[in-house]
C-alpha positions, 0 to 999 in steps of 0.5 A: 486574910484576903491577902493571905489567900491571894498569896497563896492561890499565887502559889508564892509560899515556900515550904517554911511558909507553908507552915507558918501560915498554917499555924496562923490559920488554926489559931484563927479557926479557932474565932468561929469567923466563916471567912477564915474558916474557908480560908483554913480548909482551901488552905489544908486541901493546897497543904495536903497537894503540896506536902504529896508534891514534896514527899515524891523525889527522883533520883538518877539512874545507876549505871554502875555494871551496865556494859561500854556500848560498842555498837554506839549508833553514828559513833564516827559521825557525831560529836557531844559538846560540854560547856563547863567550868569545872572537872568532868566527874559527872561522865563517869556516870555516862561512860556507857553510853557517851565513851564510844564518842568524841567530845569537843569540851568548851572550857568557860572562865579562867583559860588557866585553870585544868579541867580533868576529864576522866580516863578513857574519854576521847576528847579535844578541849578549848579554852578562851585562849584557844577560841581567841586564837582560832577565830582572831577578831572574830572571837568576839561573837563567843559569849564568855563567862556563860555556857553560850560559849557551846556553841564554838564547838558546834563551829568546830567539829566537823561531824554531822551531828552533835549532842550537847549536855551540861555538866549537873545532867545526870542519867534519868531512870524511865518508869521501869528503873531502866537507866535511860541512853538519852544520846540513843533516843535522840539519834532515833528522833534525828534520823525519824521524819517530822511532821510539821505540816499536820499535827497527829494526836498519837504525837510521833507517828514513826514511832514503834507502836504508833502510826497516823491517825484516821484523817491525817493526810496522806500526801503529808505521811511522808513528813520531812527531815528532822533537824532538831531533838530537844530533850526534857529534864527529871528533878530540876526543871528547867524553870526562869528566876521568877517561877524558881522563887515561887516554887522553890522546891517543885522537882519534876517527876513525870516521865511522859514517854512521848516524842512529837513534832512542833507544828509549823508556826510555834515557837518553844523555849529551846533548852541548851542542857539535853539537845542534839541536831542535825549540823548539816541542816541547820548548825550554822542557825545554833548560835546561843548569841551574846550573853555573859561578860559584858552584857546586859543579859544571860539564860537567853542563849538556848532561847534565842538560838532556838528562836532562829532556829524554828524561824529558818526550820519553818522556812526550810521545810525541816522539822523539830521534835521534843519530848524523850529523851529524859536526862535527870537535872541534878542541880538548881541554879541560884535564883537570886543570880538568875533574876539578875541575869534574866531581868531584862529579857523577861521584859524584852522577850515580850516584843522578841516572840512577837517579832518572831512569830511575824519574821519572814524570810524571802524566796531567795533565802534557801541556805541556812546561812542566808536566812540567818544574815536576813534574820540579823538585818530584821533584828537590827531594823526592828529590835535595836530600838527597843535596846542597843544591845539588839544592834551589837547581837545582829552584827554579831550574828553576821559575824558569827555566820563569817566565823562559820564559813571561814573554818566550814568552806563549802565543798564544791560538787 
């Protein structure tokens, strides 16, 4: 019984377990032992915690009868970005917010196989052939079979921002029921400063309703340019192999109406499924690395690429936002599949976020393209010994950069 609660206060229970050692617990209770009767009650008071936890369901929003939005802010200067596999129904819940724009549609796996796309959606789709064929050798920076393939159409467009969404994101309600525009929430975090340099305990001051606290410094109210807006997900969260096992039926249901600056000198774990970014601040930084086919990681794409980004973001002066907007995660992902796919970097990101947090970036770095090629020469210098996997991903991040400029040359003054 001392394992019993060990497993237990470890939370490594399913809901059948749950049960199961229920009963046990009641037949015990009933040899009079004080131990196992304090084992009993701490377990009925968890019990109770976690039956209210799975009695609570959200559900997405309806957006059946909301009219096609056609005063869509930035309509001509932003394109979302969808990896997929299969057909595109989930954007008939979307058409009232997403139809106005263009969508550049990444098709991952068989490059044969037809990927529908509901009717009145303007859109351009490439498959593995297509990426091939648009980048020549170059193409070997495309992760494939994994959703980092996302990241070629953030090199094709040729818009300044871009939203990207996976195909199981579905429309979020806020706590009102009101179907939530997520692309709109994101456009209002892109085009608000950030303020990276001092942390406001009101979050976002730009906000309607919100301003700087007393004592925030008044030579830093004027923040910098938001590169980034990373969004949060309802029902599945967003949850590595490990933590899916032990909580297999935990659902988010918390709707926190927050937006705020990540400070200067913190990392996150960038999510790839809800994000929209400034691409003229830093898209040539968005590469989701390599995973998938061929090697010996996946799930670390969005966390690598977010990685670099905040590194060069800090260096740059930019800013990054997280919190709203909500999208509503509708399926979970097998953790069985995920843990094989994630072993390796669950050890390996223990010497990855160090190594991070310590990169510095020269002086003469002030393109987003020069501190990514200094990044790769540090993760080959300080990585490559921890796996060769690192010393194939830095020269993929040169060769990543090289791809970039080729089908983005810069425009001369």
């Amino acid at each position: 019984f001392d394992l019993l609660e060990r497993v237990f206060i470890d939370h490594v229970l399913t809901f059948t377990h749950v049960t199961q050692i229920h009963r046990t617990c009641r037949i015990c209770y009933k040899t009079n032992n004080d131990a196992l009767l304090q084992v009993h009650l701490s377990f009925k008071q968890r019990l109770s915690l976690l039956l209210v936890q799975f009695s609570i369901m959200v559900e997405p929003a309806n957006t059946v009868g909301i009219p096609l939005n056609h005063t869509a802010l930035l309509k001509d200067e932003l394109d979302i970005v969808i990896p997929t596999i299969r057909n595109l129904d989930f954007l008939e819940m979307w058409r009232p917010f997403l139809q106005p724009y263009h969508l550049i549609i990444v098709q991952d796996g068989d490059p044969s196989k037809t990927i529908a796309v509901p009717e009145g959606f303007d859109y351009e789709l490439y498959n593995r052939n297509d990426i091939n064929r648009i980048l020549g050798p170059k193409a070997s920076c495309i992760s494939f079979k994994d959703s980092a393939c996302r990241c070629f159409g953030y090199m094709v467009s040729k818009k300044k921002y871009i939203f990207t969404i996976d195909d199981d994101c579905f429309v979020a309600k806020d706590p009102s029921g009101k179907a939530v525009n997520a692309l709109e929430q994101h456009i209002k975090n892109l085009l608000c400063p950030s303020s990276p340099f001092f942390f406001n305990t009101l979050y976002d001051p730009y906000r309607e309703g919100a301003d700087f606290v007393r004592g925030y410094p008044f030579s830093l109210r004027e923040g910098v340019s938001t590169a980034v807006s990373h969004g949060l997900w309802l029902n599945i969260p967003d949850y590595d192999a490990p933590t899916q096992l032990v909580k297999p039926k935990e659902r988010n249901t918390r709707y926190v109406d927050a937006v705020m600056t990540i400070p200067k000198g913190t990392l996150f774990p960038m999510c790839g499924m809800n994000l929209a970014f400034d691409r003229d601040l830093i898209g040539p930084a968005m590469y989701f690395g390599l995973m998938g086919d061929g090697q010996p990681i996946g799930r670390y794409d969005d966390m690598w690429a977010g990685w670099c980004v905040k590194v060069i973001c800090d260096h740059l002066g930019l800013g990054v936002k997280t919190g709203l907007p909500y999208i509503y995660h509708s399926k979970a992902s097998n953790p069985f599949v995920n843990l094989k796919k994630e072993y390796k970097g669950i050890f390996w990101q223990e010497d990855i976020i160090p190594f991070f947090q310590s990169a510095k970036l020269s002086k003469e770095a002030v393109t987003v393209q020069q501190c990514y090629l200094e990044l790769s020469k540090l993760v080959k210098e300080k990585l490559s010994p921890i796996d060769p996997y690192f010393d194939k991903l830095a020269d993929a991040m040169v060769t990543w950069i090289e791809a970039w400029d080729e089908l983005n040359p810069a425009t001369k003054a």
